[in-house]
Chimera marker file (.cmm) of the C-alpha trace (Angstrom):
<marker_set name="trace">
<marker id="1" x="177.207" y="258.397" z="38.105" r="1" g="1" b="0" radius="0.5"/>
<marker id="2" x="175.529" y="261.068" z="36.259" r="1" g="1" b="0" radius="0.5"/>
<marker id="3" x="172.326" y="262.013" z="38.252" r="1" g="1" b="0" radius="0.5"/>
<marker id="4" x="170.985" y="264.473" z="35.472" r="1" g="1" b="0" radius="0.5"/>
<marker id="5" x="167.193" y="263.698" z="34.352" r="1" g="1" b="0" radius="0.5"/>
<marker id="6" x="166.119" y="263.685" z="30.899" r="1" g="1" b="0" radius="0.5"/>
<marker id="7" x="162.349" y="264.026" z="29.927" r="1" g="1" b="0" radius="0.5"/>
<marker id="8" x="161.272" y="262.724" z="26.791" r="1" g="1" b="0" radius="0.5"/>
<marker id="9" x="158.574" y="263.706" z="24.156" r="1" g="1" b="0" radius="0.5"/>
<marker id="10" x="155.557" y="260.899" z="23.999" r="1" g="1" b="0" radius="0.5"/>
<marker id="11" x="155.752" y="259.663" z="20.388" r="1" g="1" b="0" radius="0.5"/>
<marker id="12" x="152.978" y="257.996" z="18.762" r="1" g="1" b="0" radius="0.5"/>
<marker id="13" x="155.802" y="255.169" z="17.359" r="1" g="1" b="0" radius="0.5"/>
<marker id="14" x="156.788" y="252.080" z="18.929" r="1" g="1" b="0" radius="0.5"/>
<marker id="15" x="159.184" y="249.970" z="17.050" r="1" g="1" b="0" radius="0.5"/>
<marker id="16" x="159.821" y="246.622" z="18.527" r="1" g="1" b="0" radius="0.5"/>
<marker id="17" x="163.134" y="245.292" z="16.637" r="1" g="1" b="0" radius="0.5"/>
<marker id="18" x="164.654" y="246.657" z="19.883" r="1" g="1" b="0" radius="0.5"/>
<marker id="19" x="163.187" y="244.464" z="22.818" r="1" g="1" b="0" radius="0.5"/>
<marker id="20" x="162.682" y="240.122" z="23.199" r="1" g="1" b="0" radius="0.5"/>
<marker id="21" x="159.541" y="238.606" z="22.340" r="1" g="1" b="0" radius="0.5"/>
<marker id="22" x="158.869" y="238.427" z="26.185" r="1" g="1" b="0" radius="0.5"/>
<marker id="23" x="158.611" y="241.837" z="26.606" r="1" g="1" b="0" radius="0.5"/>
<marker id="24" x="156.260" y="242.907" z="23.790" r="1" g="1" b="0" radius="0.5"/>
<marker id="25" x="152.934" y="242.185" z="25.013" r="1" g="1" b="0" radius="0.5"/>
<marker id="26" x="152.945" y="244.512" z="28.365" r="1" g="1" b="0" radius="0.5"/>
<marker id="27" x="155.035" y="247.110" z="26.114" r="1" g="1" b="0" radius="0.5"/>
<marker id="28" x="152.273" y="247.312" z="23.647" r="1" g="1" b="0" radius="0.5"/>
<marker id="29" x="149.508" y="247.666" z="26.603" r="1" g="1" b="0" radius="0.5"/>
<marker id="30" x="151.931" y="250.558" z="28.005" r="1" g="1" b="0" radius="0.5"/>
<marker id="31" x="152.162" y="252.237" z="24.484" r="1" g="1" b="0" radius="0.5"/>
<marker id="32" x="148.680" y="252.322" z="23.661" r="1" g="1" b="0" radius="0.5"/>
<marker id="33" x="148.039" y="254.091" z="27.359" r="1" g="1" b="0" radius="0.5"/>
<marker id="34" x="150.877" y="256.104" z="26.297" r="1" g="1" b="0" radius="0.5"/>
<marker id="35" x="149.152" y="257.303" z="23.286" r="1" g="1" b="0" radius="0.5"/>
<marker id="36" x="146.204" y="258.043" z="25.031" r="1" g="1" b="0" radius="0.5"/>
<marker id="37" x="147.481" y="259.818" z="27.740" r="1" g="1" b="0" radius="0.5"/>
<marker id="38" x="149.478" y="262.330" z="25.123" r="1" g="1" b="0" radius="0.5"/>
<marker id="39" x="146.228" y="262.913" z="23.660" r="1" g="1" b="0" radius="0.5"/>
<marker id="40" x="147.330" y="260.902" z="20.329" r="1" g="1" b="0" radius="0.5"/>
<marker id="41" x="144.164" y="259.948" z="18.142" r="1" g="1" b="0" radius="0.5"/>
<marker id="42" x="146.313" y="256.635" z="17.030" r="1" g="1" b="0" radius="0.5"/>
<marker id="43" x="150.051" y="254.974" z="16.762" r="1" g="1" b="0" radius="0.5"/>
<marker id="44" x="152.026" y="253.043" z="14.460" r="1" g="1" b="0" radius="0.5"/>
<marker id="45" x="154.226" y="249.875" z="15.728" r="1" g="1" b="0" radius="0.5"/>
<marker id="46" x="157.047" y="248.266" z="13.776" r="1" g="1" b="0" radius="0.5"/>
<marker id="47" x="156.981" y="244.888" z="14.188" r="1" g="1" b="0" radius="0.5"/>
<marker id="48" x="159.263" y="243.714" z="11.001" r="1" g="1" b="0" radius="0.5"/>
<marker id="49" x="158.042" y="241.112" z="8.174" r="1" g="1" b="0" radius="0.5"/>
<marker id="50" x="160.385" y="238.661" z="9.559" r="1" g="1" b="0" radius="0.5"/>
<marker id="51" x="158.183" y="235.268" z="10.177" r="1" g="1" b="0" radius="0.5"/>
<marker id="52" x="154.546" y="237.042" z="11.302" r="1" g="1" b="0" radius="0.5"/>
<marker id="53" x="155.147" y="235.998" z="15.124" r="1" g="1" b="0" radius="0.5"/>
<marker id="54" x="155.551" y="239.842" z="16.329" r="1" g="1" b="0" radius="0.5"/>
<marker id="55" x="152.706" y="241.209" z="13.920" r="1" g="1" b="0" radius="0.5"/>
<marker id="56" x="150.312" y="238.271" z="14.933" r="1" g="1" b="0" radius="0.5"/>
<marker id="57" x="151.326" y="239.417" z="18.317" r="1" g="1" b="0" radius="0.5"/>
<marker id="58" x="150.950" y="242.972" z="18.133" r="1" g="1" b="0" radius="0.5"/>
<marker id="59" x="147.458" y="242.579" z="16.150" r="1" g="1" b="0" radius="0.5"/>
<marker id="60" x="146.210" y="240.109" z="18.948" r="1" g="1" b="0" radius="0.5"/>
<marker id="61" x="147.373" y="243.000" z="21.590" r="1" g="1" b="0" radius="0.5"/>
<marker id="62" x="145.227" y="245.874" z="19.328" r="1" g="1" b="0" radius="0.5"/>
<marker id="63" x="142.209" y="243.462" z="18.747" r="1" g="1" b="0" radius="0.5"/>
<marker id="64" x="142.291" y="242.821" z="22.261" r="1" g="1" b="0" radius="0.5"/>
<marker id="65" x="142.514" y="246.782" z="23.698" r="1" g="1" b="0" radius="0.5"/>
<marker id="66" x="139.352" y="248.467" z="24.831" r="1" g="1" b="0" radius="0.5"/>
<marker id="67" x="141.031" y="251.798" z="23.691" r="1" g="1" b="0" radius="0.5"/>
<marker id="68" x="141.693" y="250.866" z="20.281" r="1" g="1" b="0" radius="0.5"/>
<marker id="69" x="139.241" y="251.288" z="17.541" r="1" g="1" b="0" radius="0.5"/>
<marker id="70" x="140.625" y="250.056" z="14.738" r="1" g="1" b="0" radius="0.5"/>
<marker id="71" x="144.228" y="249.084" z="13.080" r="1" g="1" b="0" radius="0.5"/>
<marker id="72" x="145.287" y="247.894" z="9.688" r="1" g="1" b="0" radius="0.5"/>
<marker id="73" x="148.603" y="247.063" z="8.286" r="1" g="1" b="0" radius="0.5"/>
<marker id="74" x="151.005" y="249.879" z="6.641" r="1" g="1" b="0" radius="0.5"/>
<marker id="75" x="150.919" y="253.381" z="7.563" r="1" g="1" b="0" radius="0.5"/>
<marker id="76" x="148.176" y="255.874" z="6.187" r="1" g="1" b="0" radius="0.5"/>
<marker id="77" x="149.952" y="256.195" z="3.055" r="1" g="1" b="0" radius="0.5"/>
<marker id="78" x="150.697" y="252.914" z="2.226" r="1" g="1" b="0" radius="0.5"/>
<marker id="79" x="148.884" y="250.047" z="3.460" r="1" g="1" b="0" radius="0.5"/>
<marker id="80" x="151.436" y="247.740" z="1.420" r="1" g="1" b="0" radius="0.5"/>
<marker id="81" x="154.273" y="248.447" z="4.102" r="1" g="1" b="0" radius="0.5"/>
<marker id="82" x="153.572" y="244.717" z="6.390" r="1" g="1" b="0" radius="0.5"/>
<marker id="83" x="156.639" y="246.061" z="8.305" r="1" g="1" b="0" radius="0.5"/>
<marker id="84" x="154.350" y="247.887" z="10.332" r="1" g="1" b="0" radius="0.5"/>
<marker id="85" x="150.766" y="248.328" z="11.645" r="1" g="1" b="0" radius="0.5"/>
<marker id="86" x="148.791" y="252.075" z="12.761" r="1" g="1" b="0" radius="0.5"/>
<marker id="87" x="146.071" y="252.411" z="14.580" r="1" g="1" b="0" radius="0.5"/>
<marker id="88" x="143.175" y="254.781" z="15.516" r="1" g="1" b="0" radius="0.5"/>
<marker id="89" x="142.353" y="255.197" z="19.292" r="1" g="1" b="0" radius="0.5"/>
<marker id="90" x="138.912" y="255.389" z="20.421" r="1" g="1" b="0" radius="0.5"/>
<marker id="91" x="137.304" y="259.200" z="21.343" r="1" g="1" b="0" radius="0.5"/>
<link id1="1" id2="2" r="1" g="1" b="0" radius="0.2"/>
<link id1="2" id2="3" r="1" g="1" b="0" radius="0.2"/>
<link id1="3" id2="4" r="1" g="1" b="0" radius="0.2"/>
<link id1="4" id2="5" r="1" g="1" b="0" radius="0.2"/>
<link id1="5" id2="6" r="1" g="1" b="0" radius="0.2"/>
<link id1="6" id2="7" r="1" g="1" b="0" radius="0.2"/>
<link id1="7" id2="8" r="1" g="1" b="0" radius="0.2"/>
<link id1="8" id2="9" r="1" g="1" b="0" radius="0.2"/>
<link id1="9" id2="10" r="1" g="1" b="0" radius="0.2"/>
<link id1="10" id2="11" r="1" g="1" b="0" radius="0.2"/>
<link id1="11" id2="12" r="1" g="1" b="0" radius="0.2"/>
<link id1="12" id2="13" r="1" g="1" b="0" radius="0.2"/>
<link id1="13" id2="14" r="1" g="1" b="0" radius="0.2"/>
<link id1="14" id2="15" r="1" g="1" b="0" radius="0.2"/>
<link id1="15" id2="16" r="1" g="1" b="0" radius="0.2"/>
<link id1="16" id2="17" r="1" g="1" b="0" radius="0.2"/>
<link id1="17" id2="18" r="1" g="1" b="0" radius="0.2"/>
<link id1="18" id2="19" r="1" g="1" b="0" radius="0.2"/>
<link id1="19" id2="20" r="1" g="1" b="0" radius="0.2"/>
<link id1="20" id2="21" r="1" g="1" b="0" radius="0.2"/>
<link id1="21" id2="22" r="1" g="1" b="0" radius="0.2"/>
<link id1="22" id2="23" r="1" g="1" b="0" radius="0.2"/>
<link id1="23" id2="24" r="1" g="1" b="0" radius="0.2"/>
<link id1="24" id2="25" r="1" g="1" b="0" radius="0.2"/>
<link id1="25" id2="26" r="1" g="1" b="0" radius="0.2"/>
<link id1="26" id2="27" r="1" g="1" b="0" radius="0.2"/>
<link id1="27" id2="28" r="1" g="1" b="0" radius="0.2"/>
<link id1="28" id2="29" r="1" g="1" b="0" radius="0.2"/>
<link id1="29" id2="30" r="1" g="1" b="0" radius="0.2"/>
<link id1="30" id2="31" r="1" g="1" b="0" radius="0.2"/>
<link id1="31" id2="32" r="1" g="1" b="0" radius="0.2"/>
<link id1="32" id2="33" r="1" g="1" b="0" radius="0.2"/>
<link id1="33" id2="34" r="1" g="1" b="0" radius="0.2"/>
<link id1="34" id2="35" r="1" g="1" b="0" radius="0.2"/>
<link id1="35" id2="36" r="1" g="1" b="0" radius="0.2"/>
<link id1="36" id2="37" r="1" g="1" b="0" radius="0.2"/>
<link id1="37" id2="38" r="1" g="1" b="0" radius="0.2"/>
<link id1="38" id2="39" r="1" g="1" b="0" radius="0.2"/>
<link id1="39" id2="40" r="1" g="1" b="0" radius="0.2"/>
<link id1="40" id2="41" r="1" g="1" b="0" radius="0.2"/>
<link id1="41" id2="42" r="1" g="1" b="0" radius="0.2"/>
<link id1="42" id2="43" r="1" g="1" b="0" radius="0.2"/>
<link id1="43" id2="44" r="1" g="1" b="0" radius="0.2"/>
<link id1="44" id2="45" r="1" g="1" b="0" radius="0.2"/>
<link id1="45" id2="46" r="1" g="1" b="0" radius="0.2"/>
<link id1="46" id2="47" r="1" g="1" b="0" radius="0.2"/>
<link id1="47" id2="48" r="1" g="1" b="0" radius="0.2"/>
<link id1="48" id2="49" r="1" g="1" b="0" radius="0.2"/>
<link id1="49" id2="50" r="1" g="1" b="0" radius="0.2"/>
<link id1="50" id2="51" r="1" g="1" b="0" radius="0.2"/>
<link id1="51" id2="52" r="1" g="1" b="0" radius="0.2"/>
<link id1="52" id2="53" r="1" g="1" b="0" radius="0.2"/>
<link id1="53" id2="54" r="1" g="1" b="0" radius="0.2"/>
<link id1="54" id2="55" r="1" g="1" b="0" radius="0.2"/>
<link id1="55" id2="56" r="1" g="1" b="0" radius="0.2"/>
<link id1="56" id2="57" r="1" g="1" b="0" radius="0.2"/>
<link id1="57" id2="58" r="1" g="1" b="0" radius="0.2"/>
<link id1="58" id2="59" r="1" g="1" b="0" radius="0.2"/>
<link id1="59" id2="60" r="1" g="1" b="0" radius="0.2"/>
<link id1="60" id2="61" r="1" g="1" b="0" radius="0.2"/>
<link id1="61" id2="62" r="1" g="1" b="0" radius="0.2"/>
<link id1="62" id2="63" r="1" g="1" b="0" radius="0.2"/>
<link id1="63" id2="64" r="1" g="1" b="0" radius="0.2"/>
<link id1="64" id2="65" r="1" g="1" b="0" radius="0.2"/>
<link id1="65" id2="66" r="1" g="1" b="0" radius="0.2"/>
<link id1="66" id2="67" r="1" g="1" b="0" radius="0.2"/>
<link id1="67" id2="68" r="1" g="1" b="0" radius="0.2"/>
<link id1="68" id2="69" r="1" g="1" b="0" radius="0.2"/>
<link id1="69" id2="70" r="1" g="1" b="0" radius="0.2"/>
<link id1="70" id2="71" r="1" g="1" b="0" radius="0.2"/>
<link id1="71" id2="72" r="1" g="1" b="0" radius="0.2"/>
<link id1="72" id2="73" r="1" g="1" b="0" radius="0.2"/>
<link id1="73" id2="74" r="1" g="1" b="0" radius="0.2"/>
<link id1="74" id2="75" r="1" g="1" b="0" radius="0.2"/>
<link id1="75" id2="76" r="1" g="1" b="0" radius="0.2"/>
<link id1="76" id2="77" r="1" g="1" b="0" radius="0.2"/>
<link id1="77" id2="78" r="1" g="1" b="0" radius="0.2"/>
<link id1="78" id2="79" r="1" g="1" b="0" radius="0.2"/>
<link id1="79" id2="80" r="1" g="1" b="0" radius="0.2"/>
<link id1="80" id2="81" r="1" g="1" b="0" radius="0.2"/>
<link id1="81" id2="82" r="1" g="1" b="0" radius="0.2"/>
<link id1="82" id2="83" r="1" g="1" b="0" radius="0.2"/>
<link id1="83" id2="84" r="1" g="1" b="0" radius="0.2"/>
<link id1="84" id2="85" r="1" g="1" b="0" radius="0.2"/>
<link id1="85" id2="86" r="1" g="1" b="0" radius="0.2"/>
<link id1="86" id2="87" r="1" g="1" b="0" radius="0.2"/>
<link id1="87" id2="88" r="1" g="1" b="0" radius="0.2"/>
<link id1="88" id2="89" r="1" g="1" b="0" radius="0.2"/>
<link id1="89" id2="90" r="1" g="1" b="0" radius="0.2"/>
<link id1="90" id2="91" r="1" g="1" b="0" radius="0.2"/>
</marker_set>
C-alpha cells in the first residue's frame, strides 16, 4: 500500500455528475464551508440539465445556507449555461 500523502488545492468548483443523489446534500454543505474557509468570495456547482432533480437540490441547499448570499444559474459570463449554478458567499 502506498502510504504517500497528497494535499490538494481548495477549488471553488464542485461538479456533482461524480457522486449518488444521496450524497449531494452534506457534499454541498461541506463545499460551501470549503469555499469559505479558502477565503473564496463564491463557487460554481455542476449539477447537469438532466431532469432538474440535482439543480432543485443544489438551489434548495444555497437558499438554505447562512453563508451564501446569493446564486443564479450559469456562470458569470453566461447565465444561459442551466448546467450549472455560481454563487457569491457572504463577507
Amino acid at each position: 500500500m502506498n502510504e504517500e500523502i497528497h494535499t490538494l488545492e481548495p477549488s471553488d468548483e464542485l461538479d456533482l455528475h461524480h457522486f449518488k443523489p444521496g450524497e449531494v446534500k452534506e457534499l454541498i454543505k461541506e463545499f460551501i464551508w470549503s469555499c469559505k474557509q479558502s477565503g473564496f468570495t463564491g463557487g460554481c456547482i455542476i449539477h447537469g440539465k438532466g431532469t432538474g432533480s440535482l439543480r432543485d437540490l443544489t438551489h434548495a441547499q444555497l437558499k438554505a445556507n447562512k453563508l451564501v448570499k446569493s446564486f443564479h444559474l450559469g456562470g458569470s459570463g453566461n447565465t444561459q449555461n442551466w448546467g450549472k449554478t455560481t454563487f457569491e458567499l457572504i463577507n
